[in-house]
C-alpha positions as CSV (number, residue, x, y, z in Angstrom):
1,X,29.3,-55.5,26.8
2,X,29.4,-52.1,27.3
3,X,28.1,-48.3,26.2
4,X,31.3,-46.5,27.5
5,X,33.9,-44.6,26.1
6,X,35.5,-46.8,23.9
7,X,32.2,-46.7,21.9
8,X,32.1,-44.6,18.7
9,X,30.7,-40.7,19.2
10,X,29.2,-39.8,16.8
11,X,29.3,-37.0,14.0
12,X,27.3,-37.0,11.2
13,X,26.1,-35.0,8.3
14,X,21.9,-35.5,7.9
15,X,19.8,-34.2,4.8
16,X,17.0,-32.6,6.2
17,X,14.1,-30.5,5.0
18,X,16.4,-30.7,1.4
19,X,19.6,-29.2,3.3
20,X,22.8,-30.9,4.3
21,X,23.4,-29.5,7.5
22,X,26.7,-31.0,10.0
23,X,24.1,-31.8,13.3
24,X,25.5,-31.1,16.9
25,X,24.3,-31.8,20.1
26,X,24.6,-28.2,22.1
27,X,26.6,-26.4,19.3
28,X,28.4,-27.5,16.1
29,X,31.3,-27.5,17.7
30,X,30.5,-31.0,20.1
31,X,30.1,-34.1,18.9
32,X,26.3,-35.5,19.1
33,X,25.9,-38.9,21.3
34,X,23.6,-40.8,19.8
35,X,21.7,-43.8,21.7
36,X,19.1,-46.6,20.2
37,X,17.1,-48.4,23.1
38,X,15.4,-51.9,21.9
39,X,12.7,-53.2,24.5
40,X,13.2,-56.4,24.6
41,X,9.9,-58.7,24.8
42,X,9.9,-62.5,22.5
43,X,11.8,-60.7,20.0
44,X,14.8,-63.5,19.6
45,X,14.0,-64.2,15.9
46,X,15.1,-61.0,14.7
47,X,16.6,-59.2,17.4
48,X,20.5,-59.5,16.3
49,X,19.6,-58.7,12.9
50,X,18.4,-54.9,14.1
51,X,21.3,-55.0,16.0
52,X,23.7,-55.6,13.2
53,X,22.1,-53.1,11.1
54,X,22.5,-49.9,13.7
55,X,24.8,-47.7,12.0
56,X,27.7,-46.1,13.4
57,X,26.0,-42.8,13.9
58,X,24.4,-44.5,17.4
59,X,27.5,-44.2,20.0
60,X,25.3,-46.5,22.7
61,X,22.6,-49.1,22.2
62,X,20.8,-50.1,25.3
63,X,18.6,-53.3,24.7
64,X,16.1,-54.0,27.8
65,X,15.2,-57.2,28.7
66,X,11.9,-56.9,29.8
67,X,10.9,-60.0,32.3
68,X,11.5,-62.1,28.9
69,X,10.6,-65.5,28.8
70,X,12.9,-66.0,26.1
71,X,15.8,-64.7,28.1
72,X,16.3,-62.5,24.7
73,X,18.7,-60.1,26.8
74,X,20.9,-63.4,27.5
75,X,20.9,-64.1,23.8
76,X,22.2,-60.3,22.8
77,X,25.3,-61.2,25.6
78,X,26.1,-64.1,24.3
79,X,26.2,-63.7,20.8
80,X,26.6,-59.6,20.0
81,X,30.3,-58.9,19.9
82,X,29.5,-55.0,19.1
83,X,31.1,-53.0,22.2
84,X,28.4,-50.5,22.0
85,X,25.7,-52.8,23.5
86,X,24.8,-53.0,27.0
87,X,22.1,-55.5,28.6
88,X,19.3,-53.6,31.1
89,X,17.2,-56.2,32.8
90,X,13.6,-54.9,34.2
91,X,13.1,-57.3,37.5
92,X,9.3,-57.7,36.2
93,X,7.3,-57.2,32.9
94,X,7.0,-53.5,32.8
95,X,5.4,-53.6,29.2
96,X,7.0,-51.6,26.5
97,X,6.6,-48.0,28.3
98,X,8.3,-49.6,31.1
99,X,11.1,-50.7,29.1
100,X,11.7,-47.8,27.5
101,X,11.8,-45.5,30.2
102,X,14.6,-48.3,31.8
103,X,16.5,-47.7,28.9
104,X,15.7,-43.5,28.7
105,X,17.1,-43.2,32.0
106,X,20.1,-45.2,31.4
107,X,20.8,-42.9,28.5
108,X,20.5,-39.6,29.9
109,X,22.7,-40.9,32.6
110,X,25.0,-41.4,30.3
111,X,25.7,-38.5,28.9
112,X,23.9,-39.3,25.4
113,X,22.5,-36.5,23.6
114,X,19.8,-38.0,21.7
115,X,17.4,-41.6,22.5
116,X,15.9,-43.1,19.3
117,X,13.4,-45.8,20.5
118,X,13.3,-49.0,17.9
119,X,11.1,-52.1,18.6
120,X,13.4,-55.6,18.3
121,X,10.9,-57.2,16.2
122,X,12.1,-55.7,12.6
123,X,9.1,-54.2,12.0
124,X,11.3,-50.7,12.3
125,X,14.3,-50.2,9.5
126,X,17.0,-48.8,11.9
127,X,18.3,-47.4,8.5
128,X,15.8,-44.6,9.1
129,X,17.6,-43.7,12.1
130,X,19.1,-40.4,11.0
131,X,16.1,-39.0,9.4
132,X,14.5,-39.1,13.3
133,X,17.6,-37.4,14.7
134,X,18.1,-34.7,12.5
135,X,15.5,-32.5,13.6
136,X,16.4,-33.0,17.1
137,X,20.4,-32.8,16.6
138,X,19.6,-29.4,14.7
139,X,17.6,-28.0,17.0
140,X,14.0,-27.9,15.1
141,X,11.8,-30.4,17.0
142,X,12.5,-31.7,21.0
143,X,10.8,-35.0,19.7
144,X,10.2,-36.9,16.7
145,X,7.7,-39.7,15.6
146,X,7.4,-41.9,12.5
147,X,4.1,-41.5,10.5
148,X,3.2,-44.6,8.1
149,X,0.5,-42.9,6.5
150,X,2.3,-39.8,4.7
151,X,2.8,-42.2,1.7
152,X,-0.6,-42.6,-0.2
153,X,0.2,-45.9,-1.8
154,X,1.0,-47.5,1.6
155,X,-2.5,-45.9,3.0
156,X,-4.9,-47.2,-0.2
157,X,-3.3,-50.5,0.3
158,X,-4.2,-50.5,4.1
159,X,-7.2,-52.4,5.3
160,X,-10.4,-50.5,5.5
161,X,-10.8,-51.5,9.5
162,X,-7.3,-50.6,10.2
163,X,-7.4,-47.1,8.5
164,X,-10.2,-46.1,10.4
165,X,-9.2,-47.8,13.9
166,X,-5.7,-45.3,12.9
167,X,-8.2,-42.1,12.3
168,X,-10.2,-42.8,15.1
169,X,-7.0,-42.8,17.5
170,X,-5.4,-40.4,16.0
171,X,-8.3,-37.7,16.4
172,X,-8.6,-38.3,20.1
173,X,-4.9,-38.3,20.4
174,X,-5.3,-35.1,19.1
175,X,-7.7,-34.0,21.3
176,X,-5.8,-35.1,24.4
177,X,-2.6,-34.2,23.5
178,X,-2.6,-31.3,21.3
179,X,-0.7,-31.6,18.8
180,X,-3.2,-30.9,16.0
181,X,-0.7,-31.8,12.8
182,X,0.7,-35.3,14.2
183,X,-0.4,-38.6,12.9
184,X,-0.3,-42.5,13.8
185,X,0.1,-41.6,17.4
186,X,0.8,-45.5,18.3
187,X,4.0,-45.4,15.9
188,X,6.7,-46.5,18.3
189,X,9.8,-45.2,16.6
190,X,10.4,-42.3,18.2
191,X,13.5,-40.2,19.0
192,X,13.5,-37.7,21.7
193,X,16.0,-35.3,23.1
194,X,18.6,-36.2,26.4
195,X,17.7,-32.9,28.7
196,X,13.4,-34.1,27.7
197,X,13.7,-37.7,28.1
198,X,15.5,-36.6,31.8
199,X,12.4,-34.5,32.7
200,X,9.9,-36.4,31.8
201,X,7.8,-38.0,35.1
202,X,8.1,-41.5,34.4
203,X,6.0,-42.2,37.3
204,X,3.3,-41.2,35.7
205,X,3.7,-42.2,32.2
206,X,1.5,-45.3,30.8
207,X,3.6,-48.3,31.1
208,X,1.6,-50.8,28.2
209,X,0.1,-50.5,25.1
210,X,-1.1,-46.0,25.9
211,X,2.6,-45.5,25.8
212,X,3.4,-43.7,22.8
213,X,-0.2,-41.9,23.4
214,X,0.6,-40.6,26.8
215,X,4.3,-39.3,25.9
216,X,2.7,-37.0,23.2
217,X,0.5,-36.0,25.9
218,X,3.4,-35.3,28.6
219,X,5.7,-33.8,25.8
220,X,2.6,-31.7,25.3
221,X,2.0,-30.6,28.6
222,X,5.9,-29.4,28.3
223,X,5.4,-27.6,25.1
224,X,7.8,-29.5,23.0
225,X,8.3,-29.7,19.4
226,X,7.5,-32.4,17.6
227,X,7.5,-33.6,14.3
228,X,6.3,-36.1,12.3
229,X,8.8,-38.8,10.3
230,X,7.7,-40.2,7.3
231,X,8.1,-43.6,7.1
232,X,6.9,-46.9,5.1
233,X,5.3,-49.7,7.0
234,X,7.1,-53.0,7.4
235,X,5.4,-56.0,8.1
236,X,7.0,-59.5,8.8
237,X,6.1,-62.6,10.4
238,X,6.2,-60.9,13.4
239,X,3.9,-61.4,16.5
240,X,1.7,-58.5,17.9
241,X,0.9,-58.9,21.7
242,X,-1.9,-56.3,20.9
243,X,-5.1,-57.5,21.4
244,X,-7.8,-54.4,19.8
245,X,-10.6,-55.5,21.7
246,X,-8.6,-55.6,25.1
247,X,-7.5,-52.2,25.1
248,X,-9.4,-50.3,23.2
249,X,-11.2,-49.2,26.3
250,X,-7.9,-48.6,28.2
251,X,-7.3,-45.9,25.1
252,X,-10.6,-44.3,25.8
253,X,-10.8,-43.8,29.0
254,X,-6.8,-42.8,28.9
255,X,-7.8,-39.9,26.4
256,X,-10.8,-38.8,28.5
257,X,-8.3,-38.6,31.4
258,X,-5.4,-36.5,29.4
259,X,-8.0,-34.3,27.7
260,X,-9.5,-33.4,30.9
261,X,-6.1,-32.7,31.8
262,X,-5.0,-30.8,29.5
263,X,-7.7,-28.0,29.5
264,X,-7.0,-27.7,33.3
265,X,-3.4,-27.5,33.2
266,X,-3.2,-25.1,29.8
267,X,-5.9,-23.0,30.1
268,X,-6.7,-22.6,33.5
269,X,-4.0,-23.7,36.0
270,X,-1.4,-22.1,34.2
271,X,-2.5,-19.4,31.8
272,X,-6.5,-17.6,31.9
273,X,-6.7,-16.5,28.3
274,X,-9.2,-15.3,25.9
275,X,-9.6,-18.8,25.0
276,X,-10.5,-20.0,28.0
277,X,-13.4,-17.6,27.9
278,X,-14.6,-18.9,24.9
279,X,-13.9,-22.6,26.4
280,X,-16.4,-21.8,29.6
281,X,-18.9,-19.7,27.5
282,X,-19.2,-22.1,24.8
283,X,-19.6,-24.6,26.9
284,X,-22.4,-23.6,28.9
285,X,-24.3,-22.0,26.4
286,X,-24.4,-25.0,23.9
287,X,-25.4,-27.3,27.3
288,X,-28.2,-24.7,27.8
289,X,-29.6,-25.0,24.5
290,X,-29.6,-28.7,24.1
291,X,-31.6,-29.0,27.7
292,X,-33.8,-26.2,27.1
293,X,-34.6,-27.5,23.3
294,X,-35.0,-30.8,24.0
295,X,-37.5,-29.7,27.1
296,X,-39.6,-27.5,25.4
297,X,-39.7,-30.0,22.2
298,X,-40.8,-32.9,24.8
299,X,-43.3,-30.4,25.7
300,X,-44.6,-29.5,22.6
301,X,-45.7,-33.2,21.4
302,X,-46.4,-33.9,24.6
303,X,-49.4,-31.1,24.5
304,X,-49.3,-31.0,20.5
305,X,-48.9,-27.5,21.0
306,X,-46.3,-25.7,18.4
307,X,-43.6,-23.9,19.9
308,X,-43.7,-20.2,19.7
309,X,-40.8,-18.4,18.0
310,X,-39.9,-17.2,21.1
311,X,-38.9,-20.5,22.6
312,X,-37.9,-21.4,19.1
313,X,-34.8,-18.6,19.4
314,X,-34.1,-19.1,22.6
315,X,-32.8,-22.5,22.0
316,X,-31.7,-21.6,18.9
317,X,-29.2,-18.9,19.9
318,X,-27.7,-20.1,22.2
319,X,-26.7,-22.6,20.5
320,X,-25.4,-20.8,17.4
321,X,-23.2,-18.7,19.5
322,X,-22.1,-21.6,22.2
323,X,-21.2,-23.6,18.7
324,X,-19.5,-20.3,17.6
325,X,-17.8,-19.9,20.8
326,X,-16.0,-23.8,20.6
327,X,-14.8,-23.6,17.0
328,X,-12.7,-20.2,18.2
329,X,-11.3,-22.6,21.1
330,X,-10.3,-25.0,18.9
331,X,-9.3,-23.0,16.9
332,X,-6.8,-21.5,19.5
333,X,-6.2,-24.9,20.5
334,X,-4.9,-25.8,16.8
335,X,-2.7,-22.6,16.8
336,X,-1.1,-22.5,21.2
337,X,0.7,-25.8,20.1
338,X,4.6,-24.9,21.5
339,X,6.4,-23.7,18.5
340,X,9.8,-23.2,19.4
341,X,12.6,-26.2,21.2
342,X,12.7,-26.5,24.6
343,X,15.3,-28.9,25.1
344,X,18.6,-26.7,25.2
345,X,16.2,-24.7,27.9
346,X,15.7,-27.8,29.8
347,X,19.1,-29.1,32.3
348,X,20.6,-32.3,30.3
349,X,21.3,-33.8,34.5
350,X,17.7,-35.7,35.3
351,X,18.5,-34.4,39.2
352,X,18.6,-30.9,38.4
353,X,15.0,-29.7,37.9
């Protein structure tokens, strides 16, 4: 099988933001290469049925065989006839970051213009595939992510646990990445840009489960564009290899890590702004006030002596202004968020930098 030239390009009219627009890859004159990559992990059940609904937008479709036991990649040679497929094999179980980046690189080597990342397990309608293209193809996001919670009736039918488990992740994704507006950071259908996906440093990109968290983060870090896909949950008979209690603290401590980061890179590596100001004074000034309170409180049952006003408004203060101080950070923080595409700025060869 093979992803060479006798594989359709692509050209293709997308409805997007309520406009038909013809989407190009460079300018409107070049035909967009589109590639899908499938990591490939005990996904045999259903993974020749998302094959044989890929569209013929996708020019290349790289499925990765990641160390599977149930030698899915052998199955996909042996019984897909469609020329665009080609087989990547990781040596060892990479996890799905792993196999995605296998299958990013072979892409952008290429020559494809676009990567749309779909899991093989069906959970993913590959019929959505040009609605995650379009912004990129167009040149109004560098990378797009699906969202299953922009459709009310699918989040009031959601498990009570599960909503919040979503919330929780998706405020401290937040946090550590950046991007204030995006939701359902742990959706895996993605799409990303050829000239991004080349510069990303895959070496230190999450290989498991803090994946999808710790590409916002290094898309973030890049000031990319991205934008969020509505999309409906599908749910199967599927099985998830995601045990909650296993890596919840891996997601912690990975957001901790990226937040910490992120404040050094953005606001004091790389730019000293106003911000960064209110970031130090804030700070100190609200870590002031909690010591000194909770000191002189201790101190006042301790001799069952009131505290004076004095003492009263020196904790106080501090602590009004340091709060004061940390909402106009964040607020910065909300609004610095990259706003316009970096891709066509970025070179499209992964060995040019």
């Amino acid at each position: 099988m093979t992803s060479e030239s006798t594989a359709p390009s692509a050209r293709i009219a997308f409805i997007h933001g309520g406009d038909s627009s013809e989407a190009t890859a460079g300018s409107s004159a070049q035909q967009a290469r589109i590639a899908v990559v499938i990591p490939s992990y005990k996904v045999t059940r259903h993974i020749m049925e998302v094959l044989a609904r890929i569209g013929p937008e996708v020019s290349a479709i790289y499925v990765v065989d990641d160390c599977c036991p149930d030698q899915s990649g052998a199955l996909v040679e042996r019984e897909c006839k469609d020329p665009r497929v080609k087989v990547l094999r990781n040596p060892v179980n990479l996890g799905v970051g792993g196999a995605v980046m296998t299958g990013y690189r072979a892409a952008a080597a290429d020559g494809c213009d676009c990567i749309v990342k779909i899991d093989g397990d069906g959970q993913m309608s590959p019929e959505l595939l040009p609605r995650f293209v379009a912004p990129i193809l167009s040149g109004t996001a560098d990378y797009t992510k699906g969202n299953r919670f922009y459709h009310i009736e699918d989040v009031v039918s959601m498990p009570r646990v599960r909503l919040f488990g979503n919330a929780v992740l998706s405020f401290m994704n937040k946090m550590s990445s950046g991007y204030w507006r995006v939701f359902d950071p742990t959706n895996g259908y993605t799409a990303i840009s050829a000239p991004l996906a080349a510069s990303l440093p895959y070496e230190k990109i999450s290989n498991r489960y803090f994946f999808e968290s710790d590409m916002l983060f290094r898309v973030g870090l890049m000031q990319a564009v991205v934008e969020d896909i509505p999309m409906r949950a599908v749910y199967g008979d599927e099985q998830s290899n995601l045990k909650i209690s296993r890596i919840l603290p891996q997601f912690l401590k990975g957001h901790l890590r990226n937040l910490m980061k992120r404040i050094g890179y953005e606001y004091f590596l790389r730019d000293f702004s106003v911000a960064s100001i209110e970031l130090v004074l804030g700070l100190a000034l609200t870590l002031f006030a909690l010591l000194f309170g909770t000191t002189e409180w201790w101190k006042s049952v301790m001799s069952h002596t009131p505290a004076s006003s004095g003492t009263v408004m020196l904790a106080a203060l501090p602590l009004i202004l340091g709060v004061q101080f940390l909402l106009s950070f964040l607020s910065y923080d909300i609004r610095a968020r990259g706003q316009s595409v970096i891709s066509k700025r970025l070179p499209k060869n992964p060995e040019v930098r």
